[in-house]
Every structure is written in structure tokens, then in C-alpha cells.
C-alpha positions as CSV (number, residue, x, y, z in Angstrom):
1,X,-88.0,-42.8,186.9
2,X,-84.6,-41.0,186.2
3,X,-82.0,-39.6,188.3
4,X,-82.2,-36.0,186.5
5,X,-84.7,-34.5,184.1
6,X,-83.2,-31.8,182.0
7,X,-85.8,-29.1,180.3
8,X,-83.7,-27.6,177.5
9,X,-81.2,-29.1,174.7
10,X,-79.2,-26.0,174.5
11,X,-75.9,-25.1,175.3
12,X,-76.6,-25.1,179.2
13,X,-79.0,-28.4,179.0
14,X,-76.8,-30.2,176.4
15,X,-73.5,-29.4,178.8
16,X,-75.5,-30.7,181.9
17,X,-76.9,-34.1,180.0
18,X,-73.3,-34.6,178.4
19,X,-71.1,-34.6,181.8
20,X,-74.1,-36.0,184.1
21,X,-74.2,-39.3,181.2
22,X,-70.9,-39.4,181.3
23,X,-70.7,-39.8,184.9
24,X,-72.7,-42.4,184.6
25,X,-76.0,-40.6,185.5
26,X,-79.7,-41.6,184.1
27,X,-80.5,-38.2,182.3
28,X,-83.3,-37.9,180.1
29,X,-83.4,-34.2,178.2
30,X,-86.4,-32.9,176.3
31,X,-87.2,-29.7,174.3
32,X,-89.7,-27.7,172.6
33,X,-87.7,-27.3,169.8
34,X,-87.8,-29.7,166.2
35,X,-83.7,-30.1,166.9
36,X,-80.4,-28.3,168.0
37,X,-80.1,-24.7,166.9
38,X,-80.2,-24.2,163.4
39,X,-78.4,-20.6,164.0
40,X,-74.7,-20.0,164.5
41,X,-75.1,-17.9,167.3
42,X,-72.9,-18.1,170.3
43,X,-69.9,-18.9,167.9
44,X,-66.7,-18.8,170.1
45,X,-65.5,-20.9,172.4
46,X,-63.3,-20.1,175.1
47,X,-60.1,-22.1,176.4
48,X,-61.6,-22.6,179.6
49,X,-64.9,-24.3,177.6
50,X,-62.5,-26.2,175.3
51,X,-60.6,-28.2,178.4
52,X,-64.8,-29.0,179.5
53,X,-65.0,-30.1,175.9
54,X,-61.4,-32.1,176.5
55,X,-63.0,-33.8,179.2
56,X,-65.6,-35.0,177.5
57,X,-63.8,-36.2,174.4
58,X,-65.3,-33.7,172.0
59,X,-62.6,-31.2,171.4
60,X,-61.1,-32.2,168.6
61,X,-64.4,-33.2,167.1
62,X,-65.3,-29.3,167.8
63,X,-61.8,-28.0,166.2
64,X,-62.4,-30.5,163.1
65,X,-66.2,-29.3,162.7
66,X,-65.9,-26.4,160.4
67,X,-62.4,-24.5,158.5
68,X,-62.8,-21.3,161.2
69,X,-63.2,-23.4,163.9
70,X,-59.3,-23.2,164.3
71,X,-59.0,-19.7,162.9
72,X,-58.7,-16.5,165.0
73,X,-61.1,-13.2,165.3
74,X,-60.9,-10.3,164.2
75,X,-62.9,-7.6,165.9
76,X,-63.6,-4.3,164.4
77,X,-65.7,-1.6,165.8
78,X,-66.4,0.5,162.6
79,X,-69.1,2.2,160.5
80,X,-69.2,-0.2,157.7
81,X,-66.9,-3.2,157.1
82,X,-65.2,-0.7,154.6
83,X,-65.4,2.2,156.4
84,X,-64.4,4.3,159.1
85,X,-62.7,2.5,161.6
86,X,-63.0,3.3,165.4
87,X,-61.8,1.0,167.2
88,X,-59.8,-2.6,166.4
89,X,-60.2,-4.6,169.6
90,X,-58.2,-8.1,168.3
91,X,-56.4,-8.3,164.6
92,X,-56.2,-12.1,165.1
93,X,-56.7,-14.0,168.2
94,X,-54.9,-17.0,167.0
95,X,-51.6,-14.5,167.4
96,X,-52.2,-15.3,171.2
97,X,-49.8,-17.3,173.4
98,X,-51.9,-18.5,176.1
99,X,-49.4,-22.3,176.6
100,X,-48.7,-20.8,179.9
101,X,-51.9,-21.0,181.2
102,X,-53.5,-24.0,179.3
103,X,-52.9,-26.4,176.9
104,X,-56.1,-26.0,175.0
105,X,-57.2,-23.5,172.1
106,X,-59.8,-21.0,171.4
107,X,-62.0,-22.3,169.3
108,X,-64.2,-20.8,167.0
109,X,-67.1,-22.9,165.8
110,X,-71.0,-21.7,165.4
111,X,-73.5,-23.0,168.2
112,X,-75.2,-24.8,165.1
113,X,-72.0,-27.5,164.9
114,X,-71.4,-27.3,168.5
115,X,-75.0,-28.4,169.7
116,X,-74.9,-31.8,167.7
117,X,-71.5,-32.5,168.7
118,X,-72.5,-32.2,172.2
119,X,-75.8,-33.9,171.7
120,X,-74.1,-37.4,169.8
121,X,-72.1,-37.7,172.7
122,X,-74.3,-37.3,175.3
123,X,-76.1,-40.2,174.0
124,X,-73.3,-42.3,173.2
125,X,-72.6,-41.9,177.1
126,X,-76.4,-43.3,177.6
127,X,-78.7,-40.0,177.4
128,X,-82.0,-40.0,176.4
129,X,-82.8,-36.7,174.7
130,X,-86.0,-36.4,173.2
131,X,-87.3,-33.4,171.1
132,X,-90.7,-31.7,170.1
133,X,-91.2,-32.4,173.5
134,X,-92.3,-29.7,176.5
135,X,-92.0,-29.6,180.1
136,X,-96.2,-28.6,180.8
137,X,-95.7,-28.3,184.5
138,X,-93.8,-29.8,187.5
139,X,-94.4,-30.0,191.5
140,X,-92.0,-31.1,193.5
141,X,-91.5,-33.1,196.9
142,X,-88.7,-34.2,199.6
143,X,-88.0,-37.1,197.8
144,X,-88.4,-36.0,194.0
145,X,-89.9,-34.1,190.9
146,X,-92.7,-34.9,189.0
147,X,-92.7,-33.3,185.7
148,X,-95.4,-33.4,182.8
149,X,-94.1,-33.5,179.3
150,X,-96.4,-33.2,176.0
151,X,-95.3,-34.3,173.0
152,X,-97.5,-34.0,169.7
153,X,-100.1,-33.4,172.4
154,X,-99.9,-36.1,173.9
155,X,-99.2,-36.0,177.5
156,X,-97.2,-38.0,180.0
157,X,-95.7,-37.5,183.5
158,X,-92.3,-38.6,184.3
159,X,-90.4,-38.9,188.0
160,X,-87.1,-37.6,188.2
161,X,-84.7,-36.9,191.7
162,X,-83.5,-33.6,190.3
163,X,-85.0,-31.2,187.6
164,X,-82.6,-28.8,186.0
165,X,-84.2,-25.7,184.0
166,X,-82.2,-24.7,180.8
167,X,-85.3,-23.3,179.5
168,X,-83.8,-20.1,178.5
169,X,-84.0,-16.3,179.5
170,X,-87.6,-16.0,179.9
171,X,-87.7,-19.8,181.4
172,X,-91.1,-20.5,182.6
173,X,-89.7,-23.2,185.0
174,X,-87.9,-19.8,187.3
175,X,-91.0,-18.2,187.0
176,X,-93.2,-20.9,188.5
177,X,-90.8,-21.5,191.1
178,X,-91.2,-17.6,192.0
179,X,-87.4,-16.4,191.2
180,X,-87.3,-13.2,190.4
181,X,-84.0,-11.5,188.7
182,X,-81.7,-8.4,189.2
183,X,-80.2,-6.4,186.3
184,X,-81.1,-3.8,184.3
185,X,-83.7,-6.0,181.9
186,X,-83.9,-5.3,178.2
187,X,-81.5,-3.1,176.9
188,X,-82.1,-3.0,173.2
189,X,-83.8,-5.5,170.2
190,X,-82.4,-7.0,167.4
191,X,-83.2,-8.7,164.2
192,X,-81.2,-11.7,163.7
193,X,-80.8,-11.9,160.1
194,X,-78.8,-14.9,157.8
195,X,-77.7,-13.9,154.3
196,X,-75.9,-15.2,151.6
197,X,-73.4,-12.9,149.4
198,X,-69.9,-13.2,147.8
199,X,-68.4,-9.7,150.3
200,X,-65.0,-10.6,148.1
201,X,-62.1,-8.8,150.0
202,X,-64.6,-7.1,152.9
203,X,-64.3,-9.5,154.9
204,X,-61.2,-12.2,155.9
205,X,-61.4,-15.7,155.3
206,X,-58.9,-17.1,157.3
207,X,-60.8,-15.4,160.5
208,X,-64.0,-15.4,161.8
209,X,-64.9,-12.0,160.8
210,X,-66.7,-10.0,163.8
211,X,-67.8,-6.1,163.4
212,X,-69.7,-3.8,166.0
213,X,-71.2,-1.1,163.1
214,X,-72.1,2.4,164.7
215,X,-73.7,3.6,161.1
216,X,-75.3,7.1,160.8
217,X,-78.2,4.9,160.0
218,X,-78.0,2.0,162.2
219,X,-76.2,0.2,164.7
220,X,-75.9,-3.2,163.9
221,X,-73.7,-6.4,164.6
222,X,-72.0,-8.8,161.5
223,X,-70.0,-12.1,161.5
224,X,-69.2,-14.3,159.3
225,X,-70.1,-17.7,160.0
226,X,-69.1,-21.6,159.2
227,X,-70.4,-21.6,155.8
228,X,-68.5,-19.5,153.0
229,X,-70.5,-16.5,151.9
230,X,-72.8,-16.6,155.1
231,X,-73.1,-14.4,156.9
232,X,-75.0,-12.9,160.3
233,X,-76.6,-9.4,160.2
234,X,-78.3,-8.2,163.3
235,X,-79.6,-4.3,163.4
236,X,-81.4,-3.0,166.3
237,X,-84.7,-1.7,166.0
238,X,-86.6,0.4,168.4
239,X,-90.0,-0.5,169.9
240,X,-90.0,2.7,172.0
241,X,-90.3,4.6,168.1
242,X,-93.0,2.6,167.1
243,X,-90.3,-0.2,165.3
244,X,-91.2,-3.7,164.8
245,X,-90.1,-6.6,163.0
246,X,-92.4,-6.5,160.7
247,X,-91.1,-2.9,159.5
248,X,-87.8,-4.9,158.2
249,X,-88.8,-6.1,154.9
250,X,-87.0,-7.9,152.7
251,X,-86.2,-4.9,150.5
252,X,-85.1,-2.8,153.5
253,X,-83.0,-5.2,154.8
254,X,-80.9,-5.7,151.9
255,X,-80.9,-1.9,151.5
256,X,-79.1,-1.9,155.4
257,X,-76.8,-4.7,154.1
258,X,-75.6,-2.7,151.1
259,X,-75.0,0.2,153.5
260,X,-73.3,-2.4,155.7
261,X,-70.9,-3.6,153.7
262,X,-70.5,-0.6,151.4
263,X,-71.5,-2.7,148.4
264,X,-74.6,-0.4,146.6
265,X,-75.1,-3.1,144.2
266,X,-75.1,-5.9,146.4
267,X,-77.8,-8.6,146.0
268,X,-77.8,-10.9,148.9
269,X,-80.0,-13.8,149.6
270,X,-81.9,-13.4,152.7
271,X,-81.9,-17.2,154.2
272,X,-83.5,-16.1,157.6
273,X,-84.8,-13.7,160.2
274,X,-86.1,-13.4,163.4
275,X,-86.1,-10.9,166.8
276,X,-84.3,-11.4,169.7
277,X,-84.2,-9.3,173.0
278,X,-80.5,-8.2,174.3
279,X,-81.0,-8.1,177.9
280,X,-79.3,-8.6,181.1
281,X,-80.7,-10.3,184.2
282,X,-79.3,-12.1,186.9
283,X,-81.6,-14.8,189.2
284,X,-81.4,-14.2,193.0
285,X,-81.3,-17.7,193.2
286,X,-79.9,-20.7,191.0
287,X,-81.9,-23.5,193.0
288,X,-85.3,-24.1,194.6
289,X,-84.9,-27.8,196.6
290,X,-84.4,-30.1,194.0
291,X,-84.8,-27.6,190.6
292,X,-81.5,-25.9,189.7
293,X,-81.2,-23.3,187.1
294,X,-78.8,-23.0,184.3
295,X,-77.9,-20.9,181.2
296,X,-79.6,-18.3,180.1
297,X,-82.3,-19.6,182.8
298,X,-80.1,-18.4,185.4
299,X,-78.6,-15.1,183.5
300,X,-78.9,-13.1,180.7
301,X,-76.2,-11.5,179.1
302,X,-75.6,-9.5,176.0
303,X,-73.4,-10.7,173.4
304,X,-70.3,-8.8,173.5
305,X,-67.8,-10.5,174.7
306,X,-69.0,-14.4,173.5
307,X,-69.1,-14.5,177.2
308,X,-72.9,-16.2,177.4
309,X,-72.7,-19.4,175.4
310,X,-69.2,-20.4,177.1
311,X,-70.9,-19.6,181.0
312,X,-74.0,-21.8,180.3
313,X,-71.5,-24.5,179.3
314,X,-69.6,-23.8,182.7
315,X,-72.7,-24.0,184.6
316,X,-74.0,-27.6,182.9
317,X,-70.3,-28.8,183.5
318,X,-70.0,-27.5,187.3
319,X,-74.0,-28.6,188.4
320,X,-73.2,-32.7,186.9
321,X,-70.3,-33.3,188.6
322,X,-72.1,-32.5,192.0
323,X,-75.1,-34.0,191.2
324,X,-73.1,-37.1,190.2
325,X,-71.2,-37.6,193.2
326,X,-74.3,-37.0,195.5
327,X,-76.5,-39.3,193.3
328,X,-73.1,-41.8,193.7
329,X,-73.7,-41.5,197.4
330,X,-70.1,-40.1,197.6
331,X,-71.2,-36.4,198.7
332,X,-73.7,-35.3,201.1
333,X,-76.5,-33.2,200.2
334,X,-74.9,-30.0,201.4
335,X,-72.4,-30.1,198.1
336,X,-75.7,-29.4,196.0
337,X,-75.7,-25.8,197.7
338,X,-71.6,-25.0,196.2
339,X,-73.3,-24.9,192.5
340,X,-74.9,-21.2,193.0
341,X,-72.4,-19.7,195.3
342,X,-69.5,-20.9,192.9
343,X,-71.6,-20.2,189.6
344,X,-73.3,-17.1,190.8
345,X,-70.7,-15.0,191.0
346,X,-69.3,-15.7,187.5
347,X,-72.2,-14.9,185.9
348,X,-71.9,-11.5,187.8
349,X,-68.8,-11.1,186.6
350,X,-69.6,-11.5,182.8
351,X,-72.9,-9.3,183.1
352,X,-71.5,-6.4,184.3
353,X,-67.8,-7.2,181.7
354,X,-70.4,-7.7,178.4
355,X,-72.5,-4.6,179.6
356,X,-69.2,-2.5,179.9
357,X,-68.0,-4.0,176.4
358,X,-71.5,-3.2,175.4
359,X,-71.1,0.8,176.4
360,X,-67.7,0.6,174.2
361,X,-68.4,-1.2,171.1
362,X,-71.9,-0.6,170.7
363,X,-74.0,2.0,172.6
364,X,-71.5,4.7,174.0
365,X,-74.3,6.4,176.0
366,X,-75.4,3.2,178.1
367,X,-74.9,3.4,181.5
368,X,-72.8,1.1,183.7
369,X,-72.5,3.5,187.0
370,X,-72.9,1.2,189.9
371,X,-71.5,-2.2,188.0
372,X,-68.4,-4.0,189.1
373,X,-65.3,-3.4,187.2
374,X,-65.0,-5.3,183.5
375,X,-62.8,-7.9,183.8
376,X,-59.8,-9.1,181.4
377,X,-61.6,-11.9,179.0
378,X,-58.5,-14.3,179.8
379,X,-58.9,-13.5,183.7
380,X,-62.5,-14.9,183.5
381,X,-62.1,-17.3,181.2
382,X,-59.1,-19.0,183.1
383,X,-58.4,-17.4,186.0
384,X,-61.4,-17.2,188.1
385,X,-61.8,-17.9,191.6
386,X,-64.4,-20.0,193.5
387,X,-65.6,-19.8,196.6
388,X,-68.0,-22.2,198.2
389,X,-68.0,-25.0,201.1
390,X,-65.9,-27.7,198.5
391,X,-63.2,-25.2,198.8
392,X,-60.9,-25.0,201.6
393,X,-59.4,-21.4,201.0
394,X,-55.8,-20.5,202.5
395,X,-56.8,-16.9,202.5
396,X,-59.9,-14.2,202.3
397,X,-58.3,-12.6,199.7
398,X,-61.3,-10.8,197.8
399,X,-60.0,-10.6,194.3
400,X,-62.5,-12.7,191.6
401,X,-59.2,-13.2,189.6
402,X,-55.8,-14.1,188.9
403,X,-53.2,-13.8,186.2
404,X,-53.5,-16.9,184.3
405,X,-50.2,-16.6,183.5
406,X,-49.0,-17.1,186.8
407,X,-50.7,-19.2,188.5
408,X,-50.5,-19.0,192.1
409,X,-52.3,-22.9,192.7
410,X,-54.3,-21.7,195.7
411,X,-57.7,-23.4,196.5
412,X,-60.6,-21.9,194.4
413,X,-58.5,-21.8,190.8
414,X,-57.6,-24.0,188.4
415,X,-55.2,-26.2,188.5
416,X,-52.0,-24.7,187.1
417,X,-51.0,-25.7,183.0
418,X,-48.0,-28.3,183.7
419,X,-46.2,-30.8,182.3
420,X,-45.8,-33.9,184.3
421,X,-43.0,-36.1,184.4
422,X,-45.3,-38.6,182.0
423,X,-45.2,-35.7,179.5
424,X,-49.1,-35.4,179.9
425,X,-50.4,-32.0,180.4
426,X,-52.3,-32.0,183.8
427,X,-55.6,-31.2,181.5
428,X,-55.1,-34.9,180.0
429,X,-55.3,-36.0,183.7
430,X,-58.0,-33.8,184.6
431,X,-61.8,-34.0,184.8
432,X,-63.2,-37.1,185.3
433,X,-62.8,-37.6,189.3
434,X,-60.4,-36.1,192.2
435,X,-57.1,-36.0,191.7
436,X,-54.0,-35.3,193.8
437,X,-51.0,-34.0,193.4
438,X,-47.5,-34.8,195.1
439,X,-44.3,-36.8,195.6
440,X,-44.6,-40.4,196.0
441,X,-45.1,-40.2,200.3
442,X,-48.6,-39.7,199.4
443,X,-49.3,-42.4,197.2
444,X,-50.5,-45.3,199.9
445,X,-52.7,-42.3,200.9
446,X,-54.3,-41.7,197.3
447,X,-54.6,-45.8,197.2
448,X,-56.0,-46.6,200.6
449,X,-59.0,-44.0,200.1
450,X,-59.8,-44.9,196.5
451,X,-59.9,-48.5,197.6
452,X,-62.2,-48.1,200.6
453,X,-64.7,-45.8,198.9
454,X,-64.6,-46.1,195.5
455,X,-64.2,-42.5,195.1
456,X,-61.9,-42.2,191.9
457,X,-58.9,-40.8,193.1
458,X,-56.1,-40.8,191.0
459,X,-52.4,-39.8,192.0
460,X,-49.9,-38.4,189.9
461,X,-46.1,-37.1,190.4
462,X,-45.9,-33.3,189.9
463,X,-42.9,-30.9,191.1
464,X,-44.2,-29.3,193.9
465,X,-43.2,-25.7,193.3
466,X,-45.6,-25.9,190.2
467,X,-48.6,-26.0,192.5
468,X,-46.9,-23.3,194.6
469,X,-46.1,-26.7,197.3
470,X,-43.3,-26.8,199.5
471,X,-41.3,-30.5,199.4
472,X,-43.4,-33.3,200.7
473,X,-46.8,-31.0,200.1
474,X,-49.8,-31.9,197.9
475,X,-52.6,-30.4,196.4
476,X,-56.0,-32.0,195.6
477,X,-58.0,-31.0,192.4
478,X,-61.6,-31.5,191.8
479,X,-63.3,-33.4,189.1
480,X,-64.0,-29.4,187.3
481,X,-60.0,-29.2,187.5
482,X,-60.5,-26.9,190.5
483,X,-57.9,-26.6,193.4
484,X,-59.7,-27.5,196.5
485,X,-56.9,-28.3,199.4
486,X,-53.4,-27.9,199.4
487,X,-51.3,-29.5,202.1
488,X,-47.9,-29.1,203.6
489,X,-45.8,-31.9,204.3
490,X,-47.2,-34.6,206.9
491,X,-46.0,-37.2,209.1
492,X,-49.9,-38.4,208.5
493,X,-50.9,-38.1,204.5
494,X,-53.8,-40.4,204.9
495,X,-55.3,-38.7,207.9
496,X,-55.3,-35.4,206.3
497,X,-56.7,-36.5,203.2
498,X,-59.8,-37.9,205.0
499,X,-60.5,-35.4,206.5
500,X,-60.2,-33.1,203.7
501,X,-62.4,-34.8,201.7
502,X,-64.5,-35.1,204.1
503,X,-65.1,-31.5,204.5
504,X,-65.0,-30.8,200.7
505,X,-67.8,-33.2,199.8
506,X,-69.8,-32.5,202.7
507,X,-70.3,-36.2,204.7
């Protein structure tokens, strides 16, 4: 028996086992697959992802894991990395000030150094994660899950309290529990292809090296990756014209890499190939009872933006913390039901952004009528909006974002970048349990709950204006680093605390 049973070590499983071990959850994690993914894709990760990866202790592990993972991007939309340029969407992306909003940098490093970064620590907070393992089938109850796993085919059953399905875009887990998905399905195929070349001065060393290629002959995708002269080479092909993988042999390839990188007498070393679908697709629903969906089980998006990778993280982070603190017995049930109306509608968000970044950097003639607007990347990234029952809003203002830059501290953000009188940034304070901000009237308050619950509630000092407070108010952050309540001065701190919480964690 374990408290959660994750199906999936990718970016979404591998998030969810991480922060549910670390909160001290029994999490056992299986997948199909030999290991972590060999293949650098999903390189990029966003500020919002590296404060997740702060709380867990891994950031500077992620920063350290390869020379680029520091560096800034270049973006180029061109015909070939030498030739005509149409469009240059970032020169370097380590140029950008973003102190303001958070204390944490981009980072840059392939999902191939991420993964076992995430996975070591996951187990060094007490997972289980076991591969060449699958999740057969799975039936669920009022009390429970009951999954079978095979493994060298051999079969066994195991009980959990909660199944989570990071199985991926086509997961078989949201198909047998009859949740069908929204969007406009697949919208082109690849062929992810890894080759080995010295490109010389084509491409920059000191960035990670990113180009959308609109070639009279192709239309293709190219990065560089963690390992010097590596690099990623993804042209579409077209099932609809009778293309196939097959078609792309070794001698073609190479042929569309020359043309790529306007070398004629290039000879690169073709490490490895395989197709892959770019598709969008949204899941009506993120949970059935006790199964929850998350990743790319939950939402499909395509590539541009290095959106997808970062939101699967968001989800794994956003689903343990709840889990957690219901397993804890320190929410009620009802806090379960916040993880799809708050993670929904940001994977909304990026679908419709990466299929409007789609029309502009790679297919001009695909159609977004009827999407919702594209959003800026630093909006989403840091200054998205909740909305769920463990937020107590001040407002029905509809917006889905903020400016990051100024943050106004209402419920349903993040907690503003500041500097505390300790000198810690509020994201060294952040993410592992409630915290609240104020003046010292509200200490006793902080102390008196804590004590009588066990709830970890920390207290810390913070200027009030910096929250967007009055004098005497005080403003309560979630273990996600999420504004939930803000409060204006009160003869009765404790009183309002209680019942705020109270509210917020559903009891």
C-alpha cells in the first residue's frame, strides 16, 4: 500500500514524486521506459519552474548541470542558419532583467540532465521509482486504487489512495477513464533527429542556439544542445503526401542538414532518429475520483514557446502540495477539486500562446481564429492568476495576467519578489508550507495556529506596502508561493486567520 502511485517518470511524474516525497508522502513511480529521457528535448526552463526547482533544492544542481544551462537563447526564424533571416525573436535572453519580479534565472538545460536531477532527489526524499515497469490496468473505489504493474512480464498489483497519470499525450490511463480532449488534434509530424558536426561559426556557443527554418525545401526546427557539436534537427514530413519515416534515410537526412546549415560538404554523424506528433489537445477534465492527470496527459502543446515541459512541472508541483496536506489530514477533500480549476486554465493559456507562436515562426497559414489572445511569455510564466476555492479573491477581475513587474499582491498571484528585513528573498522563505506576511501584531497569531495544528506556518516581517497592505495588514501565501488572503488591520489577528484557513483548505 502507498499513499500515491505515479504512472510516468517524466517531467510531469518526476515533478509530482519529487514535491509529494518531499512532503513527506509514500510515492512509488513506475515507467515503461529503460530510464529518464535520453533526448534533450524540452530544453528551457522558465523562472517560474526554477523557484519550483529552488524549493526543492535542485536549482543550482540544474544551473551547474551543463555550460548552457546559464547561457541565454537566441531565437531566429530564418531559411537556413546562414541564410535569410525573417524574423529574430530574442538575440540573448540572458540580456533580460527580470530582478523585479523574481530572484531566480532562466535556465537552459536539456530534459536529458533535468530528468535525473529531478529523479536523485526524489529518492533522496524517500521515493520509490522503479523503471521497465507498466501500469497494465487500474479500477478504482471510495477508498482507493488498485493498479496492476508488469515488469519483465511479470505481474503484480499494488494499492495506492491516489493514482496520478503522467503517461503522456496519448495516455492510456485518460482514455480508460473515458476523458475525451478539446483542441485542434495533430497539427503536423516531425522527425526528431540527433547529429554530430563541427557548424564552426553557424551557430553561437555561448547561447543555446534555437532556429525555426521556413526552407524552400522544408520546414524544420534546430538547437543546439548540452553537448558541443550536438545538435537537434527536426523536419516535418507529411503523411497526408504519402511521407513517412521511413522515407528519411540516412543519406537524405544529411542531404536536408547540408541545406540546413548551408554547409554542401558537411558530413554529420547521425546519432539518432525518431517521429513525433506536434499536436494540441486539452482534457475536459484533469480528475476522475481519485486519478488526476498531469503533463502532457492532461494537454498537448507544440513546442514553440518551451511552454510544455515547464507547465507539466507546474502541474506535478501544484497536484503534491494538495495531495500532501489532505493525505496530512490538514485539508479536507474539497482542496483536491482546486488542482484542475487552477491548472486548467493555464494550460489553456499556453495552447492557444504556442499555437499563435506556431502560426508566426513556423506555419504562417495555420489557423488560430477562435483562440484566446497569445499571452506575453513573462506574463504566463510569472504572472498568472489562479482562481479556485483556496483562493479568497478581493475582486472578479477577469484578466489571466499581471505585469510581473509590478506586482499588485492580490490573492491568486504570486507572491511579490522582496527583500525582507533578514536580507532573504521571499523565494528563500517560500514553498515548503503556509506562510504569512506582516508586522509583528500578528505573530502570537502565526504561533498559536501552528502550535495547535501542526500546520507549518511560518511568520516573517515584510513592509506592508510591498504586498500592496495597509499598516497592521497581512497577507498569507501558500505552500506554491501563491497569495491566498490578504487582510486589513484587526483588533482580532487570530480569529481571522482561522477562519481563513479554514476556508482555504476546505475543513
Amino acid at each position: 500500500m502507498v499513499d500515491v502511485l505515479v504512472a510516468g517518470a517524466g517531467y510531469g511524474g518526476l515533478s509530482a514524486t519529487m514535491f509529494l516525497a518531499q512532503h513527506g508522502v509514500d510515492v512509488l513511480a513506475v515507467d515503461r521506459h529503460p530510464s529518464t529521457s535520453v533526448h534533450p528535448r524540452a530544453a528551457g526552463q522558465s523562472w517560474r519552474t526554477m523557484e519550483l526547482f529552488r524549493y526543492a533544492g535542485i536549482d543550482e544542481e540544474v544551473l551547474d548541470s551543463s555550460p548552457r544551462a546559464r547561457a541565454g537563447l537566441r531565437i531566429t526564424v530564418a531559411a537556413s542558419l546562414g541564410g535569410q533571416v525573417f524574423h529574430r525573436l530574442y538575440d540573448d535572453t540572458s540580456e533580460l532583467d527580470v530582478s523585479a519580479a523574481t530572484a531566480m534565472p532562466y535556465g537552459m538545460a536539456g530534459q536529458d540532465l533535468v530528468e535525473p536531477i529531478m529523479l536523485r532527489r526524489a529518492e533522496k526524499f524517500g521515493a520509490t521509482v522503479r523503471f521497465n515497469t507498466e501500469l497494465v490496468s487500474f479500477e478504482q473505489d471510495d477508498d482507493g486504487v488498485t493498479a496492476v504493474l508488469r515488469t519483465a512480464g511479470e505481474e503484480s498489483t499494488v494499492r495506492a489512495r491516489y493514482l496520478i497519470a503522467a503517461d503522456g499525450g496519448r495516455s492510456r490511463i485518460r482514455s480508460a477513464l473515458g476523458i475525451e480532449t478539446d483542441g485542434p488534434g495533430a497539427l503536423s509530424h516531425c522527425l526528431g533527429v540527433l547529429f554530430e558536426a563541427n557548424l564552426g561559426d553557424r551557430v553561437r556557443t555561448d547561447v543555446t542556439d534555437l532556429f525555426y527554418l521556413q526552407n524552400p525545401h522544408f520546414t524544420a526546427g534546430f538547437c543546439s544542445t548540452d553537448t558541443p557539436d550536438h545538435y537537434g534537427f527536426a523536419p516535418d514530413y507529411h503523411p497526408s503526401k504519402g511521407e513517412s519515416p521511413e522515407d528519411f534515410t540516412p543519406e537524405r537526412l544529411i542531404e536536408m542538414i547540408r541545406i540546413a546549415t548551408d554547409e554542401p560538404d558537411l558530413e554529420p554523424v547521425i546519432h539518432w532518429t525518431a517521429p513525433w506528433e506536434v499536436a494540441a489537445r486539452l482534457a475536459r477534465r484533469f480528475r476522475s475520483g481519485r486519478v488526476f492527470l498531469v503533463g502532457d496527459a492532461a494537454k498537448v502543446t507544440p513546442p514553440t514557446g518551451g511552454m510544455g515541459g515547464n507547465t507539466a512541472i507546474g502541474d506535478g508541483h501544484d497536484l503534491a502540495w494538495k495531495l500532501a496536506a489532505v493525505l496530512r489530514g490538514e485539508a479536507g477533500p474539497a482542496l483536491l477539486d482546486t488542482y484542475e480549476a487552477e491548472r486548467r486554465p493555464i494550460a489553456r493559456m499556453v495552447i492557444d500562446t504556442s499555437l499563435h507562436n506556431m502560426k508566426q515562426r513556423m506555419h504562417p497559414d495555420l489557423d488560430v481564429s477562435g483562440l484566446t489572445p497569445a499571452e506575453d511569455p513573462m506574463a504566463i510564466c510569472l504572472g498568472f492568476r489562479y482562481r479556485s476555492s483556496a483562493i479568497l479573491a478581493e475582486d472578479d477581475d477577469p484578466a489571466r495576467t499581471e505585469n510581473p513587474f509590478s506586482p499588485s499582491g492580490r490573492p491568486g498571484f504570486r507572491a511579490p519578489n522582496v527583500t525582507l528585513p533578514t536580507g532573504e528573498s521571499t523565494v528563500d522563505v517560500l514553498g515548503h508550507g503556509w506562510v504569512l506576511f506582516s508586522d509583528s501584531t500578528w505573530t502570537p497569531a502565526a504561533s498559536d495556529i501552528s502550535a495547535e495544528t501542526g500546520l507549518r506556518l511560518d511568520h516573517h516581517i515584510a513592509p506592508p506596502a510591498t504586498f500592496g497592505l495597509t499598516p497592521g495588514g497581512a497577507s498569507l501565501v501558500r505552500p506554491d508561493g501563491i497569495v491566498a488572503w490578504r487582510s486589513p488591520a484587526t483588533d482580532d489577528p487570530s480569529g481571522a486567520l482561522w477562519n481563513a484557513l479554514a476556508q482555504l483548505l476546505g475543513r
